[in-house]
C-alpha positions as CSV (number, residue, x, y, z in Angstrom):
1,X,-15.7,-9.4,-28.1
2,X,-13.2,-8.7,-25.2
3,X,-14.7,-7.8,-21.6
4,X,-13.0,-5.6,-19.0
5,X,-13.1,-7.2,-15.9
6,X,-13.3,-5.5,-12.5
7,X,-12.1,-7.6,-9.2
8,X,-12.3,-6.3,-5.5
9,X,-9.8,-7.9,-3.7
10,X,-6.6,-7.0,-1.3
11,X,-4.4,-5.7,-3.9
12,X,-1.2,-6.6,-2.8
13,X,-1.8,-10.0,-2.7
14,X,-3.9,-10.1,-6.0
15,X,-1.5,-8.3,-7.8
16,X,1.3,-10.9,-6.8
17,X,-1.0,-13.7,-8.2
18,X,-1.5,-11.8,-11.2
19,X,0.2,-13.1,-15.1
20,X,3.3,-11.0,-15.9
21,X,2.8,-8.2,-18.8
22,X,-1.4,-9.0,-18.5
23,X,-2.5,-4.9,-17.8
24,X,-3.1,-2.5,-20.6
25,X,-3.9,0.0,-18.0
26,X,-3.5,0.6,-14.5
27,X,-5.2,3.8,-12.7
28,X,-4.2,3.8,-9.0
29,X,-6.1,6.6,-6.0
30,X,-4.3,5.2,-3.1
31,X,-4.4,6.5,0.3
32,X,-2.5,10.5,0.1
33,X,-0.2,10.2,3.5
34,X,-3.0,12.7,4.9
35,X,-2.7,11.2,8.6
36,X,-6.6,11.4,9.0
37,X,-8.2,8.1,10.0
38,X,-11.6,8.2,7.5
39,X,-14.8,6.3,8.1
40,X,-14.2,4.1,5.4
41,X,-10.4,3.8,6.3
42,X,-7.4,4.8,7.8
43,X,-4.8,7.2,5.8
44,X,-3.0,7.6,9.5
45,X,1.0,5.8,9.7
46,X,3.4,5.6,11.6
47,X,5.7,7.9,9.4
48,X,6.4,8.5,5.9
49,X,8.7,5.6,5.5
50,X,6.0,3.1,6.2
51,X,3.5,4.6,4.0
52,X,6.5,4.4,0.8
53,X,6.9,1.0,1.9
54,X,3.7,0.2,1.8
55,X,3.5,2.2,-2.2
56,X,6.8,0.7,-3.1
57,X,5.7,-3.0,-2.9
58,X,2.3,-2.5,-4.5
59,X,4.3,-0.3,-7.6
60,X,6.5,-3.4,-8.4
61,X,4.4,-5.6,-8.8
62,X,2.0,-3.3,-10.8
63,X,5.0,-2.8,-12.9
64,X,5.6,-6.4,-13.4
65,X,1.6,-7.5,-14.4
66,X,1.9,-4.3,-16.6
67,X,2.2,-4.6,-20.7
68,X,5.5,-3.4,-22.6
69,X,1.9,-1.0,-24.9
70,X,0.5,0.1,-21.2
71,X,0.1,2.9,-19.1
72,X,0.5,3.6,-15.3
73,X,-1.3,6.7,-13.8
74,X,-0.9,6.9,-10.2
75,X,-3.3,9.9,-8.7
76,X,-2.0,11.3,-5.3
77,X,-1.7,14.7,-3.7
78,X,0.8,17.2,-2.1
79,X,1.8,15.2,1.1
80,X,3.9,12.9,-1.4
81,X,4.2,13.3,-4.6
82,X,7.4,14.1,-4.3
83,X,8.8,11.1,-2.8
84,X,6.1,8.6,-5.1
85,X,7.7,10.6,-8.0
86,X,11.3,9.3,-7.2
87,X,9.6,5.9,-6.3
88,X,8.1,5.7,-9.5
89,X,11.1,6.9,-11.5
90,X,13.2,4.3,-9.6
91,X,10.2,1.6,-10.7
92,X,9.6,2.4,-14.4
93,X,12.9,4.3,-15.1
94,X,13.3,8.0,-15.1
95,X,12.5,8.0,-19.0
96,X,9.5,6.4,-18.9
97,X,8.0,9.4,-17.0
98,X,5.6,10.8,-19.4
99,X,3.8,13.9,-17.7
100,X,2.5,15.1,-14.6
101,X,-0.9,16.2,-14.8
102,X,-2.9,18.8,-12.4
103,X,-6.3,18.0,-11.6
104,X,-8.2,20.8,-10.3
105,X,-10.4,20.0,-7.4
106,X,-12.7,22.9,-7.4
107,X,-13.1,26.3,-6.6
108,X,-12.4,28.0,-3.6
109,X,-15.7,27.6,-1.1
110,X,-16.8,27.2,2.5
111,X,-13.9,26.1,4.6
112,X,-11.6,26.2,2.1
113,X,-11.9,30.0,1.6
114,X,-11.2,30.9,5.6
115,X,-7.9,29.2,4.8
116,X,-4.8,31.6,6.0
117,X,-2.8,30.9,3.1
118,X,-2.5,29.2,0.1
119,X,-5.3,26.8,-0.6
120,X,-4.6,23.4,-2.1
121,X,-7.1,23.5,-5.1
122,X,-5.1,20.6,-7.0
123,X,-4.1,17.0,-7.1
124,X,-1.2,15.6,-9.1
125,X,-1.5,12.6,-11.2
126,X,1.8,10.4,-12.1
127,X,1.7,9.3,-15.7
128,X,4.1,6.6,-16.3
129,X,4.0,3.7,-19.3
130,X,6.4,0.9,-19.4
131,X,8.5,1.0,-22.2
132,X,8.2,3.5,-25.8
133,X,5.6,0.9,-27.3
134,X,2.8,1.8,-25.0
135,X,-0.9,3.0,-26.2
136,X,-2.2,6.5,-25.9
137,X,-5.7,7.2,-26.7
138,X,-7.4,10.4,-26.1
């Protein structure tokens, strides 16, 4: 019987001690560039450039532990998809872009209906796999 395993650890440094080609899935909600310093921590940099740094380095070596059958999904919002999207293409290869997918985040309540404007009622997710032998099941 295989076992998934889950580790909680600084992921930088435990992704750079990880085995090349050992992931059949990586599901990524890192911090969304939303310059609010939370409880539980700090989304706040210096400027965007720091905070794609700080993706880029993480994305490379999520590629590398990564199998040629896996899949990447990297969950993030409106403050930089754009910019992860290039990161990413630049990472996997443009090709290996499979689909962007819209979560909805609920309906329109409370604060969120005082808004003047549009309301942000959706978060992007980046789905990315390695090569054309990766795994999908539904």
């Amino acid at each position: 019987m295989k076992l998934n395993n889950v580790y909680n650890a600084e992921n930088l440094e435990f992704l750079r001690e990880m085995n090349e080609d050992s992931v059949d899935l990586i599901y990524i909600d890192p911090p969304f560039f939303s310059g609010v310093d939370y409880k539980e921590f700090s989304d706040a940099w210096a400027n965007l450039n720091e905070y794609l740094e700080f993706m880029k380095v993480r994305l490379v070596q999520m590629h590398r532990v990564l199998k040629d059958t896996g899949s990447f999904y990297l969950h993030c919002d409106c403050n930089a998809v754009f910019e992860l999207k290039l990161i990413c293409d630049s990472v996997f290869g443009k090709p290996k872009f499979r689909r962007e997918i819209i979560w909805n985040v609920g309906s329109v309540s409370g604060f969120k209906s005082q808004a003047n404007g549009w309301i942000r009622q959706h978060d992007n997710i980046l789905y990315y796999t390695k090569s054309d032998k990766y795994t999908f099941n539904l």
